[in-house]
C-alpha positions as CSV (number, residue, x, y, z in Angstrom):
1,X,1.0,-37.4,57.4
2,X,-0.5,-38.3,60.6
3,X,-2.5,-40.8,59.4
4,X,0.7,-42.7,59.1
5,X,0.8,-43.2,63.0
6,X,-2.6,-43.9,63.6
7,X,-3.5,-46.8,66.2
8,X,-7.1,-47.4,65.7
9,X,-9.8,-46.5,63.9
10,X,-10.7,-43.7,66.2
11,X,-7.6,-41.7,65.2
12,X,-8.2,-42.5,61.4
13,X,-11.3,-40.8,61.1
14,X,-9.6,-37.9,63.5
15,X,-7.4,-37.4,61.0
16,X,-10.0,-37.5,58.2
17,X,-12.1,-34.8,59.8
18,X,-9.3,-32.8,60.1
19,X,-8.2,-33.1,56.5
20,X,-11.8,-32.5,55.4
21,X,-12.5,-29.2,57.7
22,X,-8.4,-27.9,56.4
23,X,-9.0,-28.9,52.6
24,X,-13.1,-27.9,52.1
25,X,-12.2,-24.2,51.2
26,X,-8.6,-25.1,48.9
27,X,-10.5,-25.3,45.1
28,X,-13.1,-23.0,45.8
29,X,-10.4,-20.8,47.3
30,X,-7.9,-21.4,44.3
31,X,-10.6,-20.8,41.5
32,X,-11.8,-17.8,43.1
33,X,-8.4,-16.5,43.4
34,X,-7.2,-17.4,39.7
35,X,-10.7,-15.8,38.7
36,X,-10.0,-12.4,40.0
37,X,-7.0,-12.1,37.8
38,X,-8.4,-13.2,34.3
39,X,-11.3,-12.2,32.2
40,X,-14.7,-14.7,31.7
41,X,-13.2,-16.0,29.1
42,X,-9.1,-16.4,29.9
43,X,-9.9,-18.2,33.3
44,X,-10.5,-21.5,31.4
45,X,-6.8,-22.4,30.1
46,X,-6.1,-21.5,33.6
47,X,-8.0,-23.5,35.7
48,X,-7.8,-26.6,33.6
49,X,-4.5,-26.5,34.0
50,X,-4.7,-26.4,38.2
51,X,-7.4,-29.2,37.3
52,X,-4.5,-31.3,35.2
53,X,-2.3,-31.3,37.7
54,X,-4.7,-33.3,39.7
55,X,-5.2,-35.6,36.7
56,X,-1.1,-35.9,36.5
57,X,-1.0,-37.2,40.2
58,X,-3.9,-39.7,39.4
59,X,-1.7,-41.3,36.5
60,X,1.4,-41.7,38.5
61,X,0.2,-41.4,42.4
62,X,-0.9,-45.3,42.7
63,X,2.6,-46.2,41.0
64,X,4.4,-43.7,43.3
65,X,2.1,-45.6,46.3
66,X,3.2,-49.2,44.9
67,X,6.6,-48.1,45.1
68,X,6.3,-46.3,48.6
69,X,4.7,-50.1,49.9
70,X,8.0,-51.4,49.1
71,X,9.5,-49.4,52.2
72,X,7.0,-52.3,54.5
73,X,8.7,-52.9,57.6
74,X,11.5,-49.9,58.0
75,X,11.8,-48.1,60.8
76,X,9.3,-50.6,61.8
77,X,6.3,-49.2,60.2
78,X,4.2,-50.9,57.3
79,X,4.1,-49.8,54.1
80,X,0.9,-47.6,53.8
81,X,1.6,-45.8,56.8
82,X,4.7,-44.6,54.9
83,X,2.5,-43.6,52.0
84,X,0.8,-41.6,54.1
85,X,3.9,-40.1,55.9
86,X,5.6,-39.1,52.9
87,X,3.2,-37.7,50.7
88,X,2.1,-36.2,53.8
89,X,5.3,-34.7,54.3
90,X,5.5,-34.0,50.5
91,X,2.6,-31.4,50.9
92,X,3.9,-29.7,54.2
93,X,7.3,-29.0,52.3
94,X,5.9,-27.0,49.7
95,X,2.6,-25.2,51.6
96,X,5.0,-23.8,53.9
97,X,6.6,-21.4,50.8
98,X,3.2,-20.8,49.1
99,X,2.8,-18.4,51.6
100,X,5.1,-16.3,50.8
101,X,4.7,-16.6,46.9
102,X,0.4,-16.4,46.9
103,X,-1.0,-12.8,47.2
104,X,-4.4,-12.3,48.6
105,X,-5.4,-10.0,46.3
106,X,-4.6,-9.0,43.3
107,X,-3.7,-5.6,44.7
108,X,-1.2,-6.9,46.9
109,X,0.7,-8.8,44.3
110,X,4.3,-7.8,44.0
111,X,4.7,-9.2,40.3
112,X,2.6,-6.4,38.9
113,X,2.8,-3.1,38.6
114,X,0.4,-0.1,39.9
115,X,-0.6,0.1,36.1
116,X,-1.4,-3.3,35.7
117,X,-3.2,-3.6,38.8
118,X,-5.4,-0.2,37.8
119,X,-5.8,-1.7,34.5
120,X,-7.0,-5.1,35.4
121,X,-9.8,-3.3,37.7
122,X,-10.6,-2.2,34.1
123,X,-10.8,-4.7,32.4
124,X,-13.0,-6.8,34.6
125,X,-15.5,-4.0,35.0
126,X,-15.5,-4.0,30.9
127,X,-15.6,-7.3,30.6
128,X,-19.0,-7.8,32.6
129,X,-20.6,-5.0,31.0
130,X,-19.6,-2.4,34.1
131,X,-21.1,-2.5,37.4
132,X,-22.0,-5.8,39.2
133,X,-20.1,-4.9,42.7
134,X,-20.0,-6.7,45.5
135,X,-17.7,-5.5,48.0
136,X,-20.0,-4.9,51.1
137,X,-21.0,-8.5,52.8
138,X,-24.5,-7.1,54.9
139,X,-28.0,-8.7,55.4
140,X,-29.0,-7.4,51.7
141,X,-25.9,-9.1,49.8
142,X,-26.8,-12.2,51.7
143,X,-30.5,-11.8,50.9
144,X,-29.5,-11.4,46.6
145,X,-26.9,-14.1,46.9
146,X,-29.0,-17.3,48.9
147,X,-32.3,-16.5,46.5
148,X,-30.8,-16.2,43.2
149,X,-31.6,-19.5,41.1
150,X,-28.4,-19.7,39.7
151,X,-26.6,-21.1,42.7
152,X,-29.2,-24.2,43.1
153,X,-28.7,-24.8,39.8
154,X,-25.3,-24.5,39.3
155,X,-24.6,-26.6,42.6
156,X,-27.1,-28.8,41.1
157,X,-25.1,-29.4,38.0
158,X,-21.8,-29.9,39.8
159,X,-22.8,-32.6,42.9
160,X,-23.9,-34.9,39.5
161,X,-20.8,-34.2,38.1
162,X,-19.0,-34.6,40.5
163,X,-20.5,-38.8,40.9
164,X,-18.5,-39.3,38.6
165,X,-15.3,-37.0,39.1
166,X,-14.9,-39.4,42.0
167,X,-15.9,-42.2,40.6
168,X,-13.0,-42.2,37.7
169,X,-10.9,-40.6,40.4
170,X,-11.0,-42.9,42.6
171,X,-12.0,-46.6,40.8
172,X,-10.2,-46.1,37.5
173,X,-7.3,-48.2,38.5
174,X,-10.4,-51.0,40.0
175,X,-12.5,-50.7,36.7
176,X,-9.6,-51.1,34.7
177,X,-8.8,-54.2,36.7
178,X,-12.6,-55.3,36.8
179,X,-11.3,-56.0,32.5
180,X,-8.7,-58.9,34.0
181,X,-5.6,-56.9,34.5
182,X,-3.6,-57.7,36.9
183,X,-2.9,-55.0,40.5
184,X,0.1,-53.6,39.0
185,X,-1.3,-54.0,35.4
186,X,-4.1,-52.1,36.5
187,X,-2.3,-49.3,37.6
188,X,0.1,-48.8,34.5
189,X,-3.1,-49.0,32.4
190,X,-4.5,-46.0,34.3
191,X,-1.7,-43.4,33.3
192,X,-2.9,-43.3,29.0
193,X,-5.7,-43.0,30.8
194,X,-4.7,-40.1,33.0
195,X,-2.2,-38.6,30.1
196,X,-5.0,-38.3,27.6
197,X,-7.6,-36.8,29.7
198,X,-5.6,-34.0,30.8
199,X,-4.5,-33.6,27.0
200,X,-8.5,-33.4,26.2
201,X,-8.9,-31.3,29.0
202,X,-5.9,-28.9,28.2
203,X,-7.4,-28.6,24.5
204,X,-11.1,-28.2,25.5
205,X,-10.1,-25.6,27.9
206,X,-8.3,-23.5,24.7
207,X,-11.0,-23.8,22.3
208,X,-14.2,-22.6,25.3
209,X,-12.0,-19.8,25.8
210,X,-11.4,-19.2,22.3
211,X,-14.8,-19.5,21.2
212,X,-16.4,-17.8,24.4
213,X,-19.1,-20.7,25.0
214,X,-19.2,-23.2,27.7
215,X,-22.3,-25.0,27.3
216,X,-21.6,-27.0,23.8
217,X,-18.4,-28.3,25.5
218,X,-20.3,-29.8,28.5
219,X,-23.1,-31.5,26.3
220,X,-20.4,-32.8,24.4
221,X,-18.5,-34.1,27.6
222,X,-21.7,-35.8,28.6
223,X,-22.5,-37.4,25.3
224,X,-19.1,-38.6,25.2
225,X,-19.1,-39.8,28.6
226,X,-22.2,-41.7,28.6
227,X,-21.4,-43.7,25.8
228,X,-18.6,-45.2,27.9
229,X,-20.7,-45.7,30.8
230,X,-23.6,-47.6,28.1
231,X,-20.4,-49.5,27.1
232,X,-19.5,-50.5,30.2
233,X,-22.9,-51.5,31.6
234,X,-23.3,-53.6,27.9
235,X,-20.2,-55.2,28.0
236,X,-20.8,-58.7,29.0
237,X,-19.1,-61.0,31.0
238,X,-15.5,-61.2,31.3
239,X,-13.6,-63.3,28.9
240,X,-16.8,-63.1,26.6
241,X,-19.0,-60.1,25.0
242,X,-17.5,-57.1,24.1
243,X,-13.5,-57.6,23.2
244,X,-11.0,-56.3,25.7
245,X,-9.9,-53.4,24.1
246,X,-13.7,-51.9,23.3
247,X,-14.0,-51.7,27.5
248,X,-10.9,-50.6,27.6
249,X,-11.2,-47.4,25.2
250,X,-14.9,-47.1,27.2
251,X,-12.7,-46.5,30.3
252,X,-11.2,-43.7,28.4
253,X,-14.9,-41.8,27.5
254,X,-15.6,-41.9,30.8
255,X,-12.6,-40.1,32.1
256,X,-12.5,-38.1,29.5
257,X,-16.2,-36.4,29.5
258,X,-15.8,-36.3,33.1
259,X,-13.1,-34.0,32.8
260,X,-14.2,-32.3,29.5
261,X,-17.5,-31.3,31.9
262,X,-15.9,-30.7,35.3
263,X,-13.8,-27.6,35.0
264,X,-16.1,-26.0,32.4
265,X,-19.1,-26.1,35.1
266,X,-16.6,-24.6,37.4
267,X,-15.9,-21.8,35.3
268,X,-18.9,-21.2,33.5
269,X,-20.9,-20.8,36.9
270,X,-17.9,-18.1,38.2
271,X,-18.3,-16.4,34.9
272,X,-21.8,-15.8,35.5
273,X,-21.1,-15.0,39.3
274,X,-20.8,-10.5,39.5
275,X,-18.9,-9.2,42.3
276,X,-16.5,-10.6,44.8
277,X,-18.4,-11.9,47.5
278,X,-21.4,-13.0,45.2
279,X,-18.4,-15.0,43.2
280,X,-16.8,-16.2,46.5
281,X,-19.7,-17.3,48.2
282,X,-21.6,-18.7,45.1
283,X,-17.6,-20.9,44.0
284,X,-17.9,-22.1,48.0
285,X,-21.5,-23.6,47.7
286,X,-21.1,-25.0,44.3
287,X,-18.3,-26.7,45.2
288,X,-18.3,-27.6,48.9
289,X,-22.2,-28.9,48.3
290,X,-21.2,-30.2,45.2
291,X,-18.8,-32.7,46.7
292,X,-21.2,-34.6,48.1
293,X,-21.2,-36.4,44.5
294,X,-18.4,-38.5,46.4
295,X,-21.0,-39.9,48.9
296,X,-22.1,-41.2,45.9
297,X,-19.6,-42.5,44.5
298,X,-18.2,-44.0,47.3
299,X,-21.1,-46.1,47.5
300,X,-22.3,-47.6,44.5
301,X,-19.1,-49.2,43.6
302,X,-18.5,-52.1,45.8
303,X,-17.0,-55.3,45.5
304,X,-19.7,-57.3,45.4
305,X,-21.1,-56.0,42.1
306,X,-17.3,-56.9,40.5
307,X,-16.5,-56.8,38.0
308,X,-19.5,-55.5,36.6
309,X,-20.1,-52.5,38.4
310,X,-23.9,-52.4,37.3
311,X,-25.4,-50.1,39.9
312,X,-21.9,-47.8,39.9
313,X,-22.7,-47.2,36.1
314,X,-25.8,-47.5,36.4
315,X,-25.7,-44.4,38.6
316,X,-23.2,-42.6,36.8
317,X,-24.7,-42.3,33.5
318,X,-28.2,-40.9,35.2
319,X,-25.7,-38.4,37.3
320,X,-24.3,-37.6,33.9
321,X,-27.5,-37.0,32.0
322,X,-29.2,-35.0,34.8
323,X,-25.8,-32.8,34.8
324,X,-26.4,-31.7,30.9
325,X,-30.3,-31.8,31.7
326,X,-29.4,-28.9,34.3
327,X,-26.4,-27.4,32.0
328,X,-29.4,-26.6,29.1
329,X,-31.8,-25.3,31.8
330,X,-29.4,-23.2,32.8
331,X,-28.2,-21.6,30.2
332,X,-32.4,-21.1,28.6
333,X,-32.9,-18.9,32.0
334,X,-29.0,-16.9,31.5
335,X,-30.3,-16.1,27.7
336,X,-33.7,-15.0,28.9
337,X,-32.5,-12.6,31.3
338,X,-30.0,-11.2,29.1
339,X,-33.0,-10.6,26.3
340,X,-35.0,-9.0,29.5
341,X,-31.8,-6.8,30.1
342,X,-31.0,-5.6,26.4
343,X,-35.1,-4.7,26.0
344,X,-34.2,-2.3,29.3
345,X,-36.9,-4.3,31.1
346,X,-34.5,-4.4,34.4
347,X,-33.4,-0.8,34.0
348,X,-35.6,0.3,37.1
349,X,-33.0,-0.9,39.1
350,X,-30.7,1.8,37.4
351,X,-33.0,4.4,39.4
352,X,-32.0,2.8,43.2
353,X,-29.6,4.7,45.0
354,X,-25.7,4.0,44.8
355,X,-25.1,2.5,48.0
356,X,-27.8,-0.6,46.8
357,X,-26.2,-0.4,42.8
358,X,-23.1,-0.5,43.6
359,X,-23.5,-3.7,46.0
360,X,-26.2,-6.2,43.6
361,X,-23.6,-7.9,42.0
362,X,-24.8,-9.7,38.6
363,X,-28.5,-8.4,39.6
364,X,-26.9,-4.8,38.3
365,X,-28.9,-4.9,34.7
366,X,-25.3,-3.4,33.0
367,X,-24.5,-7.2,34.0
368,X,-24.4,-9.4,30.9
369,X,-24.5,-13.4,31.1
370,X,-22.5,-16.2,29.2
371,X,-23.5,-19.2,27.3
């Protein structure tokens, strides 16, 4: 909201700061919440549908902004500072009740029962094969959760991801106009855009849970992807090559394997995540590193390259490939530590005394990993 009032470029990137230190720890926060009340393999459905409701506000937020710009000169401010302001003041209106309706824990929440909370300590235990605690944050847990493999990869896999997560989120209205819409036609071509993806995303996020696999659906988001991003970069000039509606449905591909592939990494890599600060932690990196894919993304679509976007493509297709490259090493190291653990070849570790098992999170051998 405050960027509204700014005076200079000084208090801009005040205000940016500020939203960047507030915001860092809000989707790691929210998918480790969600992920303490579901199995591995209900917590899909549920975060894809937090994850639509970003994809709703990209299909109507720049039509929502067009109309705000209308309000240019009341009060005697300009039109984008009353963007700001009132989708500022759209989001203090309804943190200010979340506080009261968001428990901390599952323990704590009000709209279950004693049973129900007993019983869903149960079920998570059964659902990882028992064990893998990790309620005691000390130098050990620290040690176990900064050397394990899985959290290099996994941040790996999101940050090229997440090149183009920004990318469609925040140049799909510019690439659609890059195919000679107009500013407003640009933006009401975005939202089939939008609507579909979170559609594909909704369905995808019903069938990985259903099916209990993860991996298929993000080789198949980045095969489906990159064949919009080889359409895009193949095109041909404007007005000649490839017809208008061909770039048009490649705009589609793109946001929708970005989307089939985002929320599935998410997920899978909390799935695979045993105990609470091992999850925590592990969701934080993943995600806070991960952004970094926006300095990217920021930066390889600029107007110069208009309205062919090579080296933004360009980018994001190798960012895309590297992403299923990582997602299929990944998963080759989770199925050959589960053989190791089903042969009883980690079962020394049953032998350690209780205060160590009962704080090594997914390195407990009772752990099992998903594919």
């Amino acid at each position: 909201m405050c960027q509204g009032f700014v005076r200079n470029n000084g208090d801009l990137i005040v205000c940016r700061f500020f939203i960047g230190a507030f915001e860092a720890g809000y989707v790691p926060g929210c998918a480790y919440l969600m992920a303490t009340y579901y199995k591995r393999h209900e917590f899909q459905k549920r975060l894809s549908l937090f994850w639509v409701a970003g994809l709703l506000a990209g299909a109507f937020g720049g039509l929502l902004a067009y109309a705000i710009d209308h309000m240019d000169g009341l009060g005697g401010y300009s039109g984008w500072r009353w963007i700001f302001i009132l989708e500022g003041l759209f989001s203090i209106a309804l943190a200010g009740p979340a506080k009261f309706f968001i428990a901390d824990w599952p323990e704590q929440a009000k709209f279950l029962t004693s049973k129900e909370r007993k019983m869903m300590v149960t079920r998570s235990s059964q659902d990882v094969g028992g064990g893998a605690r990790m309620d005691r944050l000390d130098l050990a847990a620290w040690k176990r959760i900064l050397s394990d493999w899985k959290l290099y990869v996994g941040t790996f896999i999101y940050i090229n991801i997440t090149v183009s997560g920004y990318a469609t989120a925040l140049f799909i209205p510019t690439i659609v106009k890059s195919l000679g819409y107009s500013g407003i036609q640009s933006q009401v071509h975005s939202i089939p855009v939008w609507l579909v993806t979170a559609f594909v995303t909704l369905v995808v996020s019903y069938l990985t849970d259903r099916l209990k696999h993860r991996l298929g659906f993000i080789v198949f988001g980045v095969i489906f992807g990159s064949i919009g991003y080889i359409i895009l970069l193949c095109q041909g000039p404007v007005g000649g090559g490839l017809p208008d509606a061909v770039r048009y449905m490649a705009v589609f591909f793109v946001s929708i394997g970005c989307y089939i592939v985002q929320p599935v990494t998410i997920v899978w890599f909390a799935n695979n995540l045993g105990g609470h600060y091992k999850r925590a932690i592990g969701l934080a990196i993943q995600i806070g590193i991960g952004n970094l894919g926006g300095l990217v993304a920021s930066n390889v679509f600029v107007p110069k390259d208009a309205p062919r976007y090579f080296v933004g493509y360009g980018v994001c297709l190798a960012t895309m490939i590297m992403c299923g490259t990582s997602s299929i090493v990944l998963a080759l190291g989770l199925v050959r530590e589960n053989r190791l653990r089903e042969q009883g070849k980690r079962d020394d570790r049953l032998q350690l005394d209780e205060s160590i098992l009962g704080n090594m999170g997914d390195d407990d051998p009772r752990f099992r990993f998903t594919i």
